[in-house]
DRENDO-1510 file (C-alpha; in Angstrom, 1 decimal, always signed):
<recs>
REC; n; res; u; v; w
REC; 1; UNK; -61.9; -79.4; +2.6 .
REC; 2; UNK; -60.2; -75.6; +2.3 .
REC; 3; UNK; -59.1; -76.9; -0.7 .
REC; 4; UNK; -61.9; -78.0; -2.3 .
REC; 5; UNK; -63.9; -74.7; -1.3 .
REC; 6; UNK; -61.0; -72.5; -2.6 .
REC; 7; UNK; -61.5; -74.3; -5.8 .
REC; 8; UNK; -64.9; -73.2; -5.3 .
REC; 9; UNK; -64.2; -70.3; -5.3 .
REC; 10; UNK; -61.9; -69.8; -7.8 .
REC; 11; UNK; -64.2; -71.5; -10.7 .
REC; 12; UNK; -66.9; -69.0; -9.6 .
REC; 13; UNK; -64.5; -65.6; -9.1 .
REC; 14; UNK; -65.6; -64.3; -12.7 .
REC; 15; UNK; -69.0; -64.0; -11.5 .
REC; 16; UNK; -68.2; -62.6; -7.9 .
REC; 17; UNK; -66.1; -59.7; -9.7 .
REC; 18; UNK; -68.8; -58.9; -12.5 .
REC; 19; UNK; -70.5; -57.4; -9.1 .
REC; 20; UNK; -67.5; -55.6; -7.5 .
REC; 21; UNK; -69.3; -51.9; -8.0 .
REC; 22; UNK; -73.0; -52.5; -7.4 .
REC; 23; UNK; -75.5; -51.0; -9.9 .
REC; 24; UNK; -77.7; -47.6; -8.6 .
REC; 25; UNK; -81.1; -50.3; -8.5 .
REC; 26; UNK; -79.2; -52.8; -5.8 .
REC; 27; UNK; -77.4; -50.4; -4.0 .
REC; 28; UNK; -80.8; -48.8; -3.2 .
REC; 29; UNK; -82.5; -52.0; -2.9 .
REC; 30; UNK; -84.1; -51.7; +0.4 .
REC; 31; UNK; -85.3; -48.2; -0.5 .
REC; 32; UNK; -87.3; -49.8; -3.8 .
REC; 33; UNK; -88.5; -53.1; -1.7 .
REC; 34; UNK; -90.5; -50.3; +0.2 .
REC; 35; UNK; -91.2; -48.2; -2.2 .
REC; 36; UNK; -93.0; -51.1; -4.0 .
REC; 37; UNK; -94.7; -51.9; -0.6 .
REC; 38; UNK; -96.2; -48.5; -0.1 .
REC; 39; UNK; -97.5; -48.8; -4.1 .
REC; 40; UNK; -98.7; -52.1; -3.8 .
REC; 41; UNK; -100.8; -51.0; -0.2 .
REC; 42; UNK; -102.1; -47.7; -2.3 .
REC; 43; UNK; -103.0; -49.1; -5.7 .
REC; 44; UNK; -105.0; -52.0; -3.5 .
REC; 45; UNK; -106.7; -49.5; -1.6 .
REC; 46; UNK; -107.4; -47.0; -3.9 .
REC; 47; UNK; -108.5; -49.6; -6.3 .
REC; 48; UNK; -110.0; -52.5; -4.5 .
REC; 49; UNK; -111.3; -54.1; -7.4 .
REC; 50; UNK; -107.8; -54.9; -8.6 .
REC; 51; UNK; -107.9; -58.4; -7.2 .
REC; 52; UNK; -111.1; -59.6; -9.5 .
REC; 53; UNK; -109.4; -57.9; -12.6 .
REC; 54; UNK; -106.1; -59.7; -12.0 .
REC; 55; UNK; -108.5; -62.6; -11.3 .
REC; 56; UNK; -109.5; -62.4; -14.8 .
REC; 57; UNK; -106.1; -63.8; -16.3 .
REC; 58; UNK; -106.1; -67.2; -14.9 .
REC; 59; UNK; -105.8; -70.7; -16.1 .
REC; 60; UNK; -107.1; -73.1; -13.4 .
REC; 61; UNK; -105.8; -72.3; -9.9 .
REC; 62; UNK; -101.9; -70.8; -11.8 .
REC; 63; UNK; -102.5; -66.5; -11.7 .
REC; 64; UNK; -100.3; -65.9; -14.8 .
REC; 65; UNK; -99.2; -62.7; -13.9 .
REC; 66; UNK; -98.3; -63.4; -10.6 .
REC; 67; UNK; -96.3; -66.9; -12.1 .
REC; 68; UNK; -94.5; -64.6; -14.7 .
REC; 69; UNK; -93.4; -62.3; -12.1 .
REC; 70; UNK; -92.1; -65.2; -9.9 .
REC; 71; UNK; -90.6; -67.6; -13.0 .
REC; 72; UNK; -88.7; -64.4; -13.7 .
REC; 73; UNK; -87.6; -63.4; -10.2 .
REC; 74; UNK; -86.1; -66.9; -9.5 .
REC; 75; UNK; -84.8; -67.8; -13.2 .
REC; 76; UNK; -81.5; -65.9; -12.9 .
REC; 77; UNK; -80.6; -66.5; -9.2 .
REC; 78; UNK; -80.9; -70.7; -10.3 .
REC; 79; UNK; -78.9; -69.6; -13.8 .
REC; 80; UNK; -75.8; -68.2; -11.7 .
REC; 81; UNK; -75.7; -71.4; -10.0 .
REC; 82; UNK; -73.1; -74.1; -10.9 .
REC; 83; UNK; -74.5; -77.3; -10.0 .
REC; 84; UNK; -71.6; -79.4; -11.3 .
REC; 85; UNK; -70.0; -77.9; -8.2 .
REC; 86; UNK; -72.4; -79.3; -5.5 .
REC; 87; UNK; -71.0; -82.7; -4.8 .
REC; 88; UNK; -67.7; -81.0; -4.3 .
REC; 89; UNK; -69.6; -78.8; -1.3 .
REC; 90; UNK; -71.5; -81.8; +0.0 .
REC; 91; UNK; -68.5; -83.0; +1.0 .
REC; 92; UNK; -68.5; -80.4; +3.4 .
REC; 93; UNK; -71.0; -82.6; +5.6 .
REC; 94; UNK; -70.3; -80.8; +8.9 .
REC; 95; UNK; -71.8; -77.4; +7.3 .
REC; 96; UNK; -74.3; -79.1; +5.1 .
REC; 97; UNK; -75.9; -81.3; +7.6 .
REC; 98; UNK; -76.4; -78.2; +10.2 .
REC; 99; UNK; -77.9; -76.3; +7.1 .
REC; 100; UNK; -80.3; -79.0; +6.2 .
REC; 101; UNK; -81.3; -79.5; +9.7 .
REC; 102; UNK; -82.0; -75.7; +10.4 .
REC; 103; UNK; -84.1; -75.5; +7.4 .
REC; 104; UNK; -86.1; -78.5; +7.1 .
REC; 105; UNK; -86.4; -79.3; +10.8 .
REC; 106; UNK; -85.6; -76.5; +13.0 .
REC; 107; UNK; -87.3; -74.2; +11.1 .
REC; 108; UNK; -90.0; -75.9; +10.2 .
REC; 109; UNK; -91.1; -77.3; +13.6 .
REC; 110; UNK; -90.6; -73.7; +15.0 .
REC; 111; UNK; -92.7; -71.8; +12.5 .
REC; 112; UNK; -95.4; -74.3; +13.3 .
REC; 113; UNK; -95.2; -74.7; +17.2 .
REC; 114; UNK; -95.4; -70.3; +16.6 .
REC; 115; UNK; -98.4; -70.6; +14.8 .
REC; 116; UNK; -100.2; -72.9; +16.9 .
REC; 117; UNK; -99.5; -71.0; +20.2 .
REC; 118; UNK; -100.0; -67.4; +18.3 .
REC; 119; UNK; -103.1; -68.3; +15.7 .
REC; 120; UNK; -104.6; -71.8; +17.2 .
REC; 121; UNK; -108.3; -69.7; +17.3 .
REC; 122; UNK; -107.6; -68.6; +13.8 .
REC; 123; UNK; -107.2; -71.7; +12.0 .
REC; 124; UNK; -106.8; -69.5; +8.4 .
REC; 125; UNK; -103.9; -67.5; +9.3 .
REC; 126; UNK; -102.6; -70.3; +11.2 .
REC; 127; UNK; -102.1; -72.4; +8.1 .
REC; 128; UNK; -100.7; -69.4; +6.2 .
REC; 129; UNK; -98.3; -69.4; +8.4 .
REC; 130; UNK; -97.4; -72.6; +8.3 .
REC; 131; UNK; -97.2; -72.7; +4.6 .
REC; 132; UNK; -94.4; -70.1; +5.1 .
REC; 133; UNK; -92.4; -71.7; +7.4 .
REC; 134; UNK; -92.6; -75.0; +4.6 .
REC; 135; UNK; -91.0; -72.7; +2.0 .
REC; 136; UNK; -87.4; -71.9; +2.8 .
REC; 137; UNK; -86.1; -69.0; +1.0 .
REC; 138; UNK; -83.9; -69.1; -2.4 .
REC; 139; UNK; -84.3; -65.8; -3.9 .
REC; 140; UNK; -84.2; -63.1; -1.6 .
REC; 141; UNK; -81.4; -64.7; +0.6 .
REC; 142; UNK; -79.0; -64.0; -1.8 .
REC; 143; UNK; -79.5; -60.5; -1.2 .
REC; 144; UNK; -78.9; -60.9; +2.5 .
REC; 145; UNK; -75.8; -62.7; +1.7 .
REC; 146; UNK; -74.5; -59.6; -0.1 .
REC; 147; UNK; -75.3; -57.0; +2.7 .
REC; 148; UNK; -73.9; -59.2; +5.3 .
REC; 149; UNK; -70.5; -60.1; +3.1 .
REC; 150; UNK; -71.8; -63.7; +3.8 .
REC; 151; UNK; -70.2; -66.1; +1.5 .
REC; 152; UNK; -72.0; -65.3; -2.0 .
REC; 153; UNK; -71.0; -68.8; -3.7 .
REC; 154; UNK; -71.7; -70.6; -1.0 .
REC; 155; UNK; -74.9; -69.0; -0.3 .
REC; 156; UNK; -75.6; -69.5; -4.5 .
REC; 157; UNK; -75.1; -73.6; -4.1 .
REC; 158; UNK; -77.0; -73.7; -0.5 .
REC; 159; UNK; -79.9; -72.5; -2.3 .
REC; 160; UNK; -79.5; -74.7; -5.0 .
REC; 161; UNK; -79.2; -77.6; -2.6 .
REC; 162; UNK; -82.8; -76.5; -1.1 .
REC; 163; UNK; -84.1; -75.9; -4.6 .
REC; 164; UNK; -83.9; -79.5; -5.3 .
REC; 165; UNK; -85.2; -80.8; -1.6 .
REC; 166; UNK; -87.8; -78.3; -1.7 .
REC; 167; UNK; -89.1; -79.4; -5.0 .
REC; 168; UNK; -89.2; -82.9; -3.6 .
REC; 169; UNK; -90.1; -82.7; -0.2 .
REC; 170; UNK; -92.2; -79.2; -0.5 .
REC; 171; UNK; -96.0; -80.9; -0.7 .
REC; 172; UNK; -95.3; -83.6; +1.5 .
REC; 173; UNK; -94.6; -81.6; +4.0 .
REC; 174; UNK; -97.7; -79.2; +3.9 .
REC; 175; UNK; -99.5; -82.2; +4.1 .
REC; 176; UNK; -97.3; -83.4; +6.7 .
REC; 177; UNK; -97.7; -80.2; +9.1 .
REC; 178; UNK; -101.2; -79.0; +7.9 .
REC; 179; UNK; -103.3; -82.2; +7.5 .
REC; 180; UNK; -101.7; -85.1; +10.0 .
REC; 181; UNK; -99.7; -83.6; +13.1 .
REC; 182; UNK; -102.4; -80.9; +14.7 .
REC; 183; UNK; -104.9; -83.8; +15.0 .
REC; 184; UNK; -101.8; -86.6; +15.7 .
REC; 185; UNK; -100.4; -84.2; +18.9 .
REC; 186; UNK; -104.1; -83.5; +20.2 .
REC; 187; UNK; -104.0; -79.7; +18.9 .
REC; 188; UNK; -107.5; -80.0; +18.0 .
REC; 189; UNK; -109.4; -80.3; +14.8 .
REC; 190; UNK; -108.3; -77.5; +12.6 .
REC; 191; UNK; -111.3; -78.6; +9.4 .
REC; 192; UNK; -108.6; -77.5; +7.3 .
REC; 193; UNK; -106.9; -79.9; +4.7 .
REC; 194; UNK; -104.6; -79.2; +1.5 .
REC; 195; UNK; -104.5; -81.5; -1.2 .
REC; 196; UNK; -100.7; -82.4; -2.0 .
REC; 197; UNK; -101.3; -82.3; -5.7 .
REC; 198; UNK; -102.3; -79.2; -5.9 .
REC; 199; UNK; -99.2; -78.0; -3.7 .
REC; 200; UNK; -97.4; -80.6; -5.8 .
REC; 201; UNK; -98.7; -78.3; -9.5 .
REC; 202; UNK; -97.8; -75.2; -7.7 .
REC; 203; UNK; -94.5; -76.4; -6.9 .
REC; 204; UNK; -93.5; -77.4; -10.0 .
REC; 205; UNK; -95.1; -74.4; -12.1 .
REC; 206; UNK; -93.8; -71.7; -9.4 .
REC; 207; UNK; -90.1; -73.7; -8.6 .
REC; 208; UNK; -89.7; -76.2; -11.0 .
REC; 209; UNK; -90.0; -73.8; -14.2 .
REC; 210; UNK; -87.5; -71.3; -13.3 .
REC; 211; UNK; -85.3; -74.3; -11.7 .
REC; 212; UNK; -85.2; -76.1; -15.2 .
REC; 213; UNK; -84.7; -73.1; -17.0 .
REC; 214; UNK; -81.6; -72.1; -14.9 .
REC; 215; UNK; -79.7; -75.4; -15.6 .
REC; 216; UNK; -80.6; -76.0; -18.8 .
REC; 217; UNK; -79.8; -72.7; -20.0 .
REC; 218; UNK; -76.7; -73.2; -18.0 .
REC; 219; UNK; -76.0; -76.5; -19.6 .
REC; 220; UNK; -76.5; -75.8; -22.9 .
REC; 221; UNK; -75.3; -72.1; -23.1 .
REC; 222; UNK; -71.9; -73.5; -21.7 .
REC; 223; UNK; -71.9; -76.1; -23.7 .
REC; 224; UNK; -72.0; -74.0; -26.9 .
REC; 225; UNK; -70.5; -70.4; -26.0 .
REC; 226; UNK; -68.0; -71.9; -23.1 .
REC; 227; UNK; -68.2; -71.0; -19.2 .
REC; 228; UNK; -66.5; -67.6; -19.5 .
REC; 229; UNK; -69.0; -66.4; -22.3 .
REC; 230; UNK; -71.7; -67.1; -19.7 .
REC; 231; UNK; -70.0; -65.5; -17.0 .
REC; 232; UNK; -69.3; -62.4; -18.1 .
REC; 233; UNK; -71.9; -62.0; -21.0 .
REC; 234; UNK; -75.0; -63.9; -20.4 .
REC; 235; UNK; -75.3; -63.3; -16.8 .
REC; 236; UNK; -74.9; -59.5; -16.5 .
REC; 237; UNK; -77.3; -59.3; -19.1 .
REC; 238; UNK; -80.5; -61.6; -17.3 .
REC; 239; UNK; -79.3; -60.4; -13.8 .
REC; 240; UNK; -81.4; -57.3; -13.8 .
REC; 241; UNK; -84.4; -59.5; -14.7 .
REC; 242; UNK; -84.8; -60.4; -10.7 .
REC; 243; UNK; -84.8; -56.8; -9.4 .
REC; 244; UNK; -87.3; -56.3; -11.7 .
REC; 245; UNK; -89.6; -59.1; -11.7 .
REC; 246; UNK; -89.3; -58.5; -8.0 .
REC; 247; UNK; -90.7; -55.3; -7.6 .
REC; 248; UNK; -93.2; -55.6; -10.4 .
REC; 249; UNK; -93.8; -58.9; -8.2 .
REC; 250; UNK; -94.1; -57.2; -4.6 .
REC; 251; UNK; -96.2; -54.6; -6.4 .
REC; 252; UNK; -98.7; -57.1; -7.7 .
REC; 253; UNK; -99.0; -59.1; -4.4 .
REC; 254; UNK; -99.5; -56.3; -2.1 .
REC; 255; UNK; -102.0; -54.9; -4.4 .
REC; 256; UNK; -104.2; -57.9; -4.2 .
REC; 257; UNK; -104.4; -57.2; -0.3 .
REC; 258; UNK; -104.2; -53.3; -0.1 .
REC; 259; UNK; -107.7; -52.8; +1.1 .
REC; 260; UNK; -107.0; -55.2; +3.3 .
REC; 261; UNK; -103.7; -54.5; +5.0 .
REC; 262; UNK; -105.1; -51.1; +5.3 .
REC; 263; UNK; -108.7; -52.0; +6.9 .
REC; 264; UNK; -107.4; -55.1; +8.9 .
REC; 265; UNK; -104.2; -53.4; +10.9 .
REC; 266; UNK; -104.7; -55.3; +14.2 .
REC; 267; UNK; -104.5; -58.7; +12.0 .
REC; 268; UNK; -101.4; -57.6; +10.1 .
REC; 269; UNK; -100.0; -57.4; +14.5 .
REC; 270; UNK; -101.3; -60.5; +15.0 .
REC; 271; UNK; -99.3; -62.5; +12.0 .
REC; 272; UNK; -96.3; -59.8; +12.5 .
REC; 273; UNK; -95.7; -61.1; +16.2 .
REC; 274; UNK; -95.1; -65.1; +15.3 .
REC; 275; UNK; -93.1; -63.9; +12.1 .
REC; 276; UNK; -90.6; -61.3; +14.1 .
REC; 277; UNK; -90.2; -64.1; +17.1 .
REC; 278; UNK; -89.6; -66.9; +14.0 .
REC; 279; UNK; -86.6; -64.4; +12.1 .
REC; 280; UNK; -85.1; -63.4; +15.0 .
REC; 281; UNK; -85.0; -66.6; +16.6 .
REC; 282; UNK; -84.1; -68.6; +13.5 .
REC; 283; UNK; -81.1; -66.3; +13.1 .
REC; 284; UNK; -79.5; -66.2; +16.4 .
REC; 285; UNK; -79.9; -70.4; +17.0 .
REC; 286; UNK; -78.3; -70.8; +13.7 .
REC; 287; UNK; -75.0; -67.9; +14.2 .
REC; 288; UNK; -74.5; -69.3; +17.7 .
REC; 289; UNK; -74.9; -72.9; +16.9 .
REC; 290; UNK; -72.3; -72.2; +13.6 .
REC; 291; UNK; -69.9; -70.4; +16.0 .
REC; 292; UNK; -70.2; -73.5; +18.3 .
REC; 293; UNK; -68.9; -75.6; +15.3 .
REC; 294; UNK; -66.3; -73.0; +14.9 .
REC; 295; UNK; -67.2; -72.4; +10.8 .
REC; 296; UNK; -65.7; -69.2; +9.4 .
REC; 297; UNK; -68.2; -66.3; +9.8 .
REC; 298; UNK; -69.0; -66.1; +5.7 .
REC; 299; UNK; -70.3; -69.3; +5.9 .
REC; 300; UNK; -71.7; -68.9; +8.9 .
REC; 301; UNK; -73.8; -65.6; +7.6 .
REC; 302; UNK; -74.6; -67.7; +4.9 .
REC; 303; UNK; -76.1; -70.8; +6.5 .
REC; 304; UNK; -78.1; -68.4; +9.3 .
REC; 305; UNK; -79.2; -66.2; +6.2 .
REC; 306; UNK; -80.6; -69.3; +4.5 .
REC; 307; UNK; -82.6; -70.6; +7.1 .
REC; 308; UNK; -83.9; -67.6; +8.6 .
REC; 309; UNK; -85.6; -66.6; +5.1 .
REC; 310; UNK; -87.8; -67.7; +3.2 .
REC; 311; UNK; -89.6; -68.5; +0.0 .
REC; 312; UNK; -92.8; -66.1; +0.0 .
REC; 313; UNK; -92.9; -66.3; -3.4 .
REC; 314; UNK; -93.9; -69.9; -3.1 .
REC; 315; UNK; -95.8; -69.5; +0.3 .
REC; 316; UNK; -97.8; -66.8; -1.6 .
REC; 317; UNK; -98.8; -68.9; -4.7 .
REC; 318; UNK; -99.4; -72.5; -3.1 .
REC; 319; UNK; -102.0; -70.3; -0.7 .
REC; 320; UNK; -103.5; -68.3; -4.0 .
REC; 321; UNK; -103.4; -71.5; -6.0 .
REC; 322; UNK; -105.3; -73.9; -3.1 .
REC; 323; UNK; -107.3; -71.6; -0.7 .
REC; 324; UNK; -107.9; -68.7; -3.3 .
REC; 325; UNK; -107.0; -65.5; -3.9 .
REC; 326; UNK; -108.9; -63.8; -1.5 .
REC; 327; UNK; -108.1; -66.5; +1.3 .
REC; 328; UNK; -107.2; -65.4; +4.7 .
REC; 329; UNK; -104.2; -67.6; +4.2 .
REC; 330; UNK; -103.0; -65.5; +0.8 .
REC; 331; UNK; -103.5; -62.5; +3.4 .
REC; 332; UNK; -100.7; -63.7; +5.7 .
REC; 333; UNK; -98.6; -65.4; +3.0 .
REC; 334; UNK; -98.2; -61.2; +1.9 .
REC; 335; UNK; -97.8; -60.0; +5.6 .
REC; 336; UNK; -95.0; -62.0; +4.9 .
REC; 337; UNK; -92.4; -60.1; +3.2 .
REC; 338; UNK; -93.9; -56.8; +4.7 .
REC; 339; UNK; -92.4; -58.3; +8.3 .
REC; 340; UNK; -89.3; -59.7; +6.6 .
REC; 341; UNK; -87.6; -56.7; +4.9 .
REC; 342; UNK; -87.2; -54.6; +7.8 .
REC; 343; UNK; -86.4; -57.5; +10.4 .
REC; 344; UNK; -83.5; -58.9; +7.9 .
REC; 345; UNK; -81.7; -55.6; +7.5 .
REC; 346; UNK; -81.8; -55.3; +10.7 .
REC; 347; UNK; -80.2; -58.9; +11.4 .
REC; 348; UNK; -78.1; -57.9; +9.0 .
REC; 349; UNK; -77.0; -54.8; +11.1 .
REC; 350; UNK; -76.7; -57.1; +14.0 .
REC; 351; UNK; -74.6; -59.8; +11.8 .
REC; 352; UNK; -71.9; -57.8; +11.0 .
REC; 353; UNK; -71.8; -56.5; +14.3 .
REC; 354; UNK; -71.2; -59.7; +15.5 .
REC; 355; UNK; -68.7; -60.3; +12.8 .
REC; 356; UNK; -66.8; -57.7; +14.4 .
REC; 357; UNK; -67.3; -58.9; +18.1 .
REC; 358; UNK; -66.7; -63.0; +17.3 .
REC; 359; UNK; -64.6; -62.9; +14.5 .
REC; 360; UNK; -62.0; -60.0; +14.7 .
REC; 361; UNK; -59.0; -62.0; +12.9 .
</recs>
């Protein structure tokens, strides 16, 4: 098995030293995730007819700016990704399966039992936050891999491997955890239903686009240039696209709820107190459960990093595309990554102090 991950490792080195000496944008990344936060909260104050305007360029239920923005963010993270190399990590079952089952059961039973105990009088919000727990993150963990000198490749082919489950499994679970179990366990009557195709359309616009993209442009890029060409031309030169498309991303969404965030505070505490209990919970059952197991402490940054974000990005257009854009569940799909930022780098504070408490060889 340390074989098979050195080879791993070996086949994706080019890209890992293309990133040796981090750009002045990443370096500084927090710094700009806030700085787009605070311009997001003004412009939608200051301008609160933003939203409608916005509003204006949309086909159906799919906001195209907000879709560009998102296709863009999560093209070149699925690009960098080899997924040739996944059956070689899969054989890594002992890792994989404790991955899969922090994600797509831990996680999500936890985000829901949260927002039932914290928002069971406030159905909306409730099912926002539900519909955040569903989405496990593939964009923005790859930057907490980094800060926590996680194991970047295997971090790269984790979130491929939920890519494709989430793509599958993503609408059936909404329906799943939104329509069937509050009535099944006696929770009470919510009225609130979601239709899995239009979860289904969001997926596959907001995910499946950039997914596709990534490998074919992979495939066929390789295929004609060769893999070192790709390595160390193509890639450098699309990476900077997710930095971008990120903050010009955060900026949009937290424009659309400015007025909002700002008029509404005690409702931005209410959400904020489930999400901070979910993050830090997620990550310490997942590091001490990985320790347990006795896994090296990259991967073990990497597997707790993985399922203690998530995929606003996703959360935030499924609850545009079926509630609306001025839904209460849209509202706490954005609280979202206001609450995430800070509570991550902290965790990633407390990861690598850990690192050097548990893993001093």
């Amino acid at each position: 098995m340390q074989k098979n991950l050195l080879i791993i490792v070996l086949q994706i080195q080019p890209v890992v030293k293309m990133n040796v000496r981090m750009k002045f944008l990443d370096r500084y990344l927090t710094v700009w995730i806030f700085l787009a936060m605070a311009l997001g909260v003004g412009l939608g104050y200051l301008f609160p007819s933003i939203p409608e305007n916005i509003n204006i360029f949309s086909i159906g239920t799919t906001n195209i700016p907000l879709a560009l923005g998102l296709i863009l963010m999560m093209y070149p993270p699925l690009a960098k990704v080899d997924y040739s190399l996944l059956p070689k990590v899969l054989q890594d079952k002992k890792a994989i399966t404790i991955s899969l089952i922090l994600n797509w059961i831990v996680g999500t039973v936890l985000m829901f039992g949260l927002a039932v105990l914290f928002l069971r009088n406030e159905p909306e919000y409730m099912t926002g936050l539900i519909l955040i727990g569903l989405a496990r993150c593939i964009a923005m963990v790859i930057v907490w891999s980094d800060l926590s000198k996680a194991n970047r490749e295997y971090t790269a082919l984790l979130v491929a491997l939920n890519s494709v489950f989430q793509i599958v499994s993503y609408s059936f679970f909404v329906w799943l955890f939104i329509n069937v179990l509050p009535g099944y366990l006696g929770l009470g009557d919510f009225n609130v239903s979601v239709s899995m195709r239009a979860v289904t359309e969001s997926v596959l616009i907001y995910l499946g686009i950039p997914f596709l993209a990534g490998f074919l442009s992979r495939y066929f890029i390789i295929k004609k240039k060769g893999k070192e060409w790709y390595n160390r031309k193509f890639i450098p030169k699309i990476s900077p696209i997710t930095l971008i498309a990120l903050l010009a991303t955060i900026v949009l969404m937290f424009s659309l709820k400015g007025n909002q965030i700002i008029e509404l505070p005690f409702d931005v505490v209410k959400i904020a107190i489930p999400l901070i209990l979910y993050f830090s919970l997620m990550f310490f059952i997942s590091f001490f459960i990985n320790k347990a197991l006795k896994l090296p402490y990259d991967t073990n940054a990497s597997i707790a990093f993985t399922a203690t974000g998530n995929n606003f990005e996703l959360a935030i257009a499924v609850a545009i595309a079926v509630f609306g854009l001025n839904s209460p569940q849209a509202f706490t799909a954005v609280i979202g990554p206001l609450v995430e930022v800070p509570v991550l780098i902290l965790l990633v504070k407390i990861s690598l102090s850990l690192k050097q408490k548990y893993y001093k060889k």
